[in-house]
C-alpha positions as CSV (number, residue, x, y, z in Angstrom):
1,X,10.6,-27.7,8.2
2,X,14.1,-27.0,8.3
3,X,16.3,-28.4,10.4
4,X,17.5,-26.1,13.2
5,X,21.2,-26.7,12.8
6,X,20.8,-24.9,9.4
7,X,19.9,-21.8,10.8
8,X,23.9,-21.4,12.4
9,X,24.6,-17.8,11.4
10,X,22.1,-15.2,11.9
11,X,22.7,-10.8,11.0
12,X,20.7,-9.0,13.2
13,X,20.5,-5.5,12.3
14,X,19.1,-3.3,15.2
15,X,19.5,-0.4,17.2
16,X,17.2,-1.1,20.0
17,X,19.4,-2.4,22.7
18,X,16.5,-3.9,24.5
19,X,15.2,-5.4,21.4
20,X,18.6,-6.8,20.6
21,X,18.9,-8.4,24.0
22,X,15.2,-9.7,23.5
23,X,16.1,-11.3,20.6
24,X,19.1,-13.3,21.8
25,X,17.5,-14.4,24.4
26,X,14.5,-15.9,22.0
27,X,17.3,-17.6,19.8
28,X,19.5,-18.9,21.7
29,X,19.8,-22.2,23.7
30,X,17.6,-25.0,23.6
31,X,17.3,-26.4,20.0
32,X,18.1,-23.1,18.0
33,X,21.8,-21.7,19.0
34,X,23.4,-19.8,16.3
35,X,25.4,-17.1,16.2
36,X,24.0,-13.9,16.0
37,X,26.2,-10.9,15.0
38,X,24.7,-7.6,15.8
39,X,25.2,-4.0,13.6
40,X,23.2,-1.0,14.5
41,X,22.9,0.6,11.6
42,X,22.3,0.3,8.1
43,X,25.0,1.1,6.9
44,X,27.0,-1.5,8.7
45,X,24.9,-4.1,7.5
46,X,26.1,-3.6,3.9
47,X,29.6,-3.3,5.2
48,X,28.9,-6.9,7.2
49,X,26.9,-8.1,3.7
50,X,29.5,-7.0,1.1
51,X,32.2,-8.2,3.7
52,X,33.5,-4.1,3.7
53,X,35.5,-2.3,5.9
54,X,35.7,-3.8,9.2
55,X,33.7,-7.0,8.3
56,X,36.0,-8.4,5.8
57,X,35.9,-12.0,7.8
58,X,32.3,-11.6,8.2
59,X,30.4,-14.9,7.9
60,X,27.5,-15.2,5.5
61,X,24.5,-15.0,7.2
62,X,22.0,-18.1,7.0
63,X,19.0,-15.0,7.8
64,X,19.1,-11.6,7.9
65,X,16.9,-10.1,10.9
66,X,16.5,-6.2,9.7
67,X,14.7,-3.7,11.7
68,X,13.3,-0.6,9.5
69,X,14.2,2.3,11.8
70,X,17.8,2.8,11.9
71,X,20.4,5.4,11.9
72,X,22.6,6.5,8.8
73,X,20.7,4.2,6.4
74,X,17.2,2.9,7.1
75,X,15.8,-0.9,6.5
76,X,13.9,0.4,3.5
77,X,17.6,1.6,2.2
78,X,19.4,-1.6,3.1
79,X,17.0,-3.5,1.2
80,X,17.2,-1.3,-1.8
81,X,20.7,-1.8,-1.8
82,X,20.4,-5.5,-0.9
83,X,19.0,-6.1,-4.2
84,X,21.3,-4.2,-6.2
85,X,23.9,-6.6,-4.6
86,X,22.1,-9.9,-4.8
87,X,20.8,-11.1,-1.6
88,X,22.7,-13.9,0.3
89,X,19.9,-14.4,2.5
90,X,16.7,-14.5,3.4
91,X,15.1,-11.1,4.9
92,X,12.8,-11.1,8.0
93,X,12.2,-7.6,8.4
94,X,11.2,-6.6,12.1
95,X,8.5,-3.7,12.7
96,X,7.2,-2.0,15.3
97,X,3.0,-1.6,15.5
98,X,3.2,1.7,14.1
99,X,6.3,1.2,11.4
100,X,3.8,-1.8,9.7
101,X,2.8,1.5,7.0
102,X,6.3,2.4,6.5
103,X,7.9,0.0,4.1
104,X,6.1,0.5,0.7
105,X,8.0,-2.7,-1.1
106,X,5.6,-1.9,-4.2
107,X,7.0,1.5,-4.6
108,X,10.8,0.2,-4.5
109,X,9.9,-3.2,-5.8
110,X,12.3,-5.0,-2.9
111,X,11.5,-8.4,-1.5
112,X,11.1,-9.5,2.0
113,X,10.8,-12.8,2.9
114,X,8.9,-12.1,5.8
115,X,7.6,-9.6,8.3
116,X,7.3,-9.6,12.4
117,X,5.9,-7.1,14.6
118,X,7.3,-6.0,17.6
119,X,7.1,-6.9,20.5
120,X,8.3,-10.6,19.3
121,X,6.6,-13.7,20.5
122,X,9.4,-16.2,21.1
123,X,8.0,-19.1,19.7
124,X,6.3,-17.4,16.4
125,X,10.2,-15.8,16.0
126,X,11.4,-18.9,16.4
127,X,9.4,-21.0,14.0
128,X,9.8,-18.3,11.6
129,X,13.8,-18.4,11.7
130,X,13.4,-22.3,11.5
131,X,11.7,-21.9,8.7
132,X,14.4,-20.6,6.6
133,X,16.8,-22.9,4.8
């Protein structure tokens, strides 16, 4: 297991302000306290990724928390376009019960490097992050 002090800059890309808030509260304080940098839509994230417009200080992210639903670009777009840049990090991809159908990653032939469904249990969420180098 890694280390939590690895895990010190985490991209969460959600549009959901109650799942946003649920998800800072689950990662931060105790053991695991990065710093979570929030965009709520896909298109940001690339901006934010590709350090683009607006983000051009943006830190690399040590995981990328990606929810599929999102305005102006959707996950399933983000992670297209993720892998014609080159990943910098790994990809937990957040879905709701009924999105788990959604995201065909045969027919686009993307990676994830994991998947959670909503509604997040803390402690599951964060192992999973921990997990991550």
């Amino acid at each position: 297991m890694v280390s939590p002090k690895c895990v010190e800059e985490i991209l969460l890309v959600e549009d959901n302000p109650g799942d946003i808030r649920l998800a800072e509260e689950m990662l931060t304080g105790g053991d695991l306290d990065p710093t979570i940098h929030v965009v709520t839509d896909g298109s940001d994230a690339i901006d934010f990724l590709t350090r683009s417009d607006e983000y051009t200080d943006a830190p690399r992210p040590d995981v990328i928390l990606l929810d599929l639903h999102l305005p102006r670009m959707d996950g399933e777009e983000v992670l297209i376009e993720l892998d014609e840049k080159a990943r910098c990090a790994p990809v937990i991809v957040l879905s709701g019960s009924q999105q788990g159908a959604d995201l065909k990653l045969d027919d686009v032939e993307v990676e994830v490097d994991a998947r959670v469904e909503k509604p997040l249990e803390a402690e599951t969420f964060k192992h999973l992050v921990r997990s991550f180098e």
